[in-house]
One Martini backbone bead per residue (centre of mass of N, CA, C, O) as a GRO file, in nm:
protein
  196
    1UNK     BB    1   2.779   2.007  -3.635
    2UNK     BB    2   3.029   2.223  -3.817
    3UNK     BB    3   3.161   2.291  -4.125
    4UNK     BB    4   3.513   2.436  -4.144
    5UNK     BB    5   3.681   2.379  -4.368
    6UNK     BB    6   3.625   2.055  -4.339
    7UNK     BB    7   3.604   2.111  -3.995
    8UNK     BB    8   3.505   2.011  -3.726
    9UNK     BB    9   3.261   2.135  -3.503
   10UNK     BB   10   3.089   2.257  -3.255
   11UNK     BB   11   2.801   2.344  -3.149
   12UNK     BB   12   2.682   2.623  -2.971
   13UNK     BB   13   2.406   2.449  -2.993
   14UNK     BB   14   2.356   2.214  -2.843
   15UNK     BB   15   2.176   1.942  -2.832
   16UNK     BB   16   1.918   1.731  -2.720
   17UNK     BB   17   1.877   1.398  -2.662
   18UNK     BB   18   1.533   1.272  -2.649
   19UNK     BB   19   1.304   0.994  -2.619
   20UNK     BB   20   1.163   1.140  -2.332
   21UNK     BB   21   1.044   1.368  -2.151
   22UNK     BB   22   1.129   1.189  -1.871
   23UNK     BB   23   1.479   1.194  -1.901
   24UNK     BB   24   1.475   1.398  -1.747
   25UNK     BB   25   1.681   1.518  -1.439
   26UNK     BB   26   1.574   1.627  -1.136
   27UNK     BB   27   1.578   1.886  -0.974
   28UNK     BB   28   1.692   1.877  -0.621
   29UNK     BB   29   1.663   2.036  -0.342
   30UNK     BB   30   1.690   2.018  -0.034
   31UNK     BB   31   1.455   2.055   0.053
   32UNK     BB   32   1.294   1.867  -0.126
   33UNK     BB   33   1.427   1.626  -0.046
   34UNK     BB   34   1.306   1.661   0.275
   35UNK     BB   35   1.044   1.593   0.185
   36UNK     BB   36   1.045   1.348   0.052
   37UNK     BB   37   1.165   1.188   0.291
   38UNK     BB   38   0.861   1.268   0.443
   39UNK     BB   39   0.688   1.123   0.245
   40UNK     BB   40   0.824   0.837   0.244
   41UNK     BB   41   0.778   0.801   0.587
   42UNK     BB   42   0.519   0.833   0.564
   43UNK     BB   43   0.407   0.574   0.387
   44UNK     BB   44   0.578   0.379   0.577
   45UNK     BB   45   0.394   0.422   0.839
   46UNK     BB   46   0.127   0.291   0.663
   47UNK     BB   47   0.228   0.044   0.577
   48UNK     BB   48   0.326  -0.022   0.898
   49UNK     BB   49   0.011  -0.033   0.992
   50UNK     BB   50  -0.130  -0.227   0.768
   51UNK     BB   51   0.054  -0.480   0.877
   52UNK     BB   52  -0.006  -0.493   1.139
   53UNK     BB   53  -0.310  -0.506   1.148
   54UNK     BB   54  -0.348  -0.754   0.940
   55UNK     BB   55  -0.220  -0.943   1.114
   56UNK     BB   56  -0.338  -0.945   1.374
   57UNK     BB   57  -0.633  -1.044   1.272
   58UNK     BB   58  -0.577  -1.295   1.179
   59UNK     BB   59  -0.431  -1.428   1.440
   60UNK     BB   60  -0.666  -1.362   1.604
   61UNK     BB   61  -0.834  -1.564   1.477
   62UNK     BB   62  -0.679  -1.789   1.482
   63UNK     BB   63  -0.674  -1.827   1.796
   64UNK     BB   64  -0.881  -1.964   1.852
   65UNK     BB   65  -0.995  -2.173   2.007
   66UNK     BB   66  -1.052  -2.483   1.995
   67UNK     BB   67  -1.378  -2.571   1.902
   68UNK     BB   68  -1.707  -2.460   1.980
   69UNK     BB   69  -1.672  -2.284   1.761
   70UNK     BB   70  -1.488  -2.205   1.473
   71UNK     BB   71  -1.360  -2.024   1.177
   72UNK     BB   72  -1.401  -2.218   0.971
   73UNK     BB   73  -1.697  -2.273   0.996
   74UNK     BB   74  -1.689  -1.968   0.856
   75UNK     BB   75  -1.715  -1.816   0.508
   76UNK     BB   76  -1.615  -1.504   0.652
   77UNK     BB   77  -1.363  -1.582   0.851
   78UNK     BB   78  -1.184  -1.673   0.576
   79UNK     BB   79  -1.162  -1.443   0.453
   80UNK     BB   80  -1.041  -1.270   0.665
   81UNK     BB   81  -0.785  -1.424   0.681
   82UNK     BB   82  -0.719  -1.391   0.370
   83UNK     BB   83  -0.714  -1.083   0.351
   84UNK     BB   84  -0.510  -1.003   0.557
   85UNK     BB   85  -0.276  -1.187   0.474
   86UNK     BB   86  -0.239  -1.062   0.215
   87UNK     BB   87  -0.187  -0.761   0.298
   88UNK     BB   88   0.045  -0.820   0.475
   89UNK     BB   89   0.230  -0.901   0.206
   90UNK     BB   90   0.220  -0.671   0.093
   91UNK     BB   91   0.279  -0.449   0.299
   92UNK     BB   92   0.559  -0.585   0.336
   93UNK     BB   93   0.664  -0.521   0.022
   94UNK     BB   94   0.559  -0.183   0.100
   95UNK     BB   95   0.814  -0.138   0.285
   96UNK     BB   96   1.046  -0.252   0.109
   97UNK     BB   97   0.978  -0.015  -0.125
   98UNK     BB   98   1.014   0.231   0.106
   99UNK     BB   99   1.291   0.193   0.187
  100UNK     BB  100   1.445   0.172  -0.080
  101UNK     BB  101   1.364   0.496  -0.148
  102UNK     BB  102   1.509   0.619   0.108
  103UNK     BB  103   1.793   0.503   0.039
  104UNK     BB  104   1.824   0.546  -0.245
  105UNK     BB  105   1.594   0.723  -0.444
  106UNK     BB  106   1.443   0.517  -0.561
  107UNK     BB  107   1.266   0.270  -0.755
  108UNK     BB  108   1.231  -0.109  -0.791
  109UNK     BB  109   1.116  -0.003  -1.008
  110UNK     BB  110   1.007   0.177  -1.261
  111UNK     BB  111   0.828   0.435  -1.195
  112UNK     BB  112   0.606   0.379  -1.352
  113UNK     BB  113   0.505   0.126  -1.231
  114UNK     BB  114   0.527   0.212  -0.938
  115UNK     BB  115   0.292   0.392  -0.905
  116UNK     BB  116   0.069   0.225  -1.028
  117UNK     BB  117   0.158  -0.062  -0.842
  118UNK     BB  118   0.012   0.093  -0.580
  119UNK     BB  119  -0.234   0.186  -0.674
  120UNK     BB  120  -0.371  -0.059  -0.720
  121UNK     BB  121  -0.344  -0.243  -0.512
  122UNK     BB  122  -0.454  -0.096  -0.332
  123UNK     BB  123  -0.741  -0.052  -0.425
  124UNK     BB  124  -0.799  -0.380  -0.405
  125UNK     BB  125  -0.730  -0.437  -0.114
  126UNK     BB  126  -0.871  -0.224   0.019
  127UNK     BB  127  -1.173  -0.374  -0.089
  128UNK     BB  128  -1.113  -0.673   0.021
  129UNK     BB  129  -1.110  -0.590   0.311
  130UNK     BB  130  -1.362  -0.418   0.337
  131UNK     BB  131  -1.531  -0.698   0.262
  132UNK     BB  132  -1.455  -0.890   0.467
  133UNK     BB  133  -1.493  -0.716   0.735
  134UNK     BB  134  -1.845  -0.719   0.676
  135UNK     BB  135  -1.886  -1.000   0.669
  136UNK     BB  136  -1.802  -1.091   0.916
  137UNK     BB  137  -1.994  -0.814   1.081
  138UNK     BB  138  -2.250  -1.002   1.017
  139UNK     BB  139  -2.191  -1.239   1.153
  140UNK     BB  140  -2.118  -1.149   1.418
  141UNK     BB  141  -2.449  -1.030   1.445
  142UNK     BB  142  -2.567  -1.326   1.415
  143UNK     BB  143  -2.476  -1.462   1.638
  144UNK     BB  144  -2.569  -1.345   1.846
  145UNK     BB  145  -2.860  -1.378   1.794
  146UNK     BB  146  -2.827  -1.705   1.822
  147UNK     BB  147  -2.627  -1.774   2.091
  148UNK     BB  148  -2.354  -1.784   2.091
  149UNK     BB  149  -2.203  -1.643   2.257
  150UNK     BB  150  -2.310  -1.717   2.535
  151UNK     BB  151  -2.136  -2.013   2.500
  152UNK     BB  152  -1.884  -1.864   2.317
  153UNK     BB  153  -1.747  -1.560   2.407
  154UNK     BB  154  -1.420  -1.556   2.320
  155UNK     BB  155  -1.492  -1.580   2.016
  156UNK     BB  156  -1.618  -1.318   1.991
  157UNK     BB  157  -1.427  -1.147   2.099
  158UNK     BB  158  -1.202  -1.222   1.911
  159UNK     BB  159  -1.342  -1.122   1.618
  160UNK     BB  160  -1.379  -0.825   1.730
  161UNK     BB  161  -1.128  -0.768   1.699
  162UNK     BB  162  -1.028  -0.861   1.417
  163UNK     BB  163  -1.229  -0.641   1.292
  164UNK     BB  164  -1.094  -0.419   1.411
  165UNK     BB  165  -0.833  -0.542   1.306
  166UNK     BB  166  -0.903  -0.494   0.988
  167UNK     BB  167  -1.025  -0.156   1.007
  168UNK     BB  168  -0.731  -0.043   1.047
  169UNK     BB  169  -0.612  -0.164   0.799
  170UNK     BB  170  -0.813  -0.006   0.595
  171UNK     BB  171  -0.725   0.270   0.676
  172UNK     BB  172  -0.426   0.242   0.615
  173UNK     BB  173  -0.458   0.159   0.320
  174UNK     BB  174  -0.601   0.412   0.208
  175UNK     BB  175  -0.416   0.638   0.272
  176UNK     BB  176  -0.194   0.521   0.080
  177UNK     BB  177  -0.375   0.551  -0.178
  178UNK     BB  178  -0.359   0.858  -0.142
  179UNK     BB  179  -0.081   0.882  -0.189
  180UNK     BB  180  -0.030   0.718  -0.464
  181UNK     BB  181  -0.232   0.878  -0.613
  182UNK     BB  182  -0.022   1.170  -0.569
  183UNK     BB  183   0.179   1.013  -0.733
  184UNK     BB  184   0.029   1.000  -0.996
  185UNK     BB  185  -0.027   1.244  -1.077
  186UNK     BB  186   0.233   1.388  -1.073
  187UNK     BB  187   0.332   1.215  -1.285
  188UNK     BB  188   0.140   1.303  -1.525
  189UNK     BB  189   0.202   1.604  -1.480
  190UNK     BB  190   0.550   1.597  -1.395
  191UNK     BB  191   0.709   1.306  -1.465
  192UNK     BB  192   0.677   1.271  -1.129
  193UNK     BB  193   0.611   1.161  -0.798
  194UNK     BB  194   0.652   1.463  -0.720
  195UNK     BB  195   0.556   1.827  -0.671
  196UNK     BB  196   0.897   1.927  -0.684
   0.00000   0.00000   0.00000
């Protein structure tokens, strides 16, 4: 504002006054929206085949039927029944933070937290994943190796399903880690989760 002869104007070049350079609001093109919608059902596609698989995985552990030996009597197996379980919540959540985000525009948290909130969970869940299905996939070999198998193969065939399906959810679960990854670079580089 200038005051001429004691009465208030408005200043011809208005100030923005900005908290942080992040508040301000990014124009996106319609091009750049459709991009963005096909970044988040790609993401969403991730999600729900993580969750697809790391159930598949538990559920098939789980199915085995019970007799000797069962999965429980081995704390490879029950790891591995834990980190699916684990995994398949998880990405239960990040279907519908995908969906969110797809129908609103907006992220379940502040951009922050959520961007940071996926890639680290990504990251950690992850790596809980692929360590209890080699850890599995481990027992699974020494079974063989002492005729466990032999004597109940259904045990086994069963097993080696569900460790098949903990290692496609492990793939799919890593993909969604580069893609929130490339949502942490954008944001830390462009103040947006998005490079557009």
């Amino acid at each position: 504002m200038t005051r001429n002869n004691g009465v208030e104007s408005p200043s011809p070049r208005p100030r923005i006054h900005q908290t942080h350079p992040h508040d301000t609001p990014h124009f996106h093109s319609t091009l750049s929206e459709r991009k963005l919608r096909r970044f988040n059902s790609l993401i969403f596609v991730f999600r729900l085949l993580a969750f697809s698989f790391s159930l598949s995985a538990a559920v098939f552990m789980l199915a085995i039927k019970s007799g000797s030996p069962r999965w429980s009597d081995f704390g490879a197996f029950r790891f591995v029944v834990a980190a699916n379980g684990i995994v398949g919540l998880y990405s239960l959540f990040e279907m519908f933070a995908s969906a969110w985000e797809i129908s609103r525009g907006s992220t379940v948290f502040p951009e922050f937290c959520q961007v940071w909130f996926d890639f680290g969970h990504d990251q950690v869940f992850a790596y809980m994943l692929l360590s209890a299905n080699s850890t599995g996939t481990e027992l699974a070999r020494q079974l063989r190796s002492v005729a466990t198998c032999t004597a109940s193969n259904s045990f086994c065939i069963q097993s080696d399903i569900a460790l098949a399906l903990g290692y496609a959810g492990f793939l799919s679960l890593m993909i969604s880690s580069l893609l929130s990854g490339f949502r942490v670079v954008c944001f830390i580089i462009n103040g947006s989760r998005y490079h557009v």
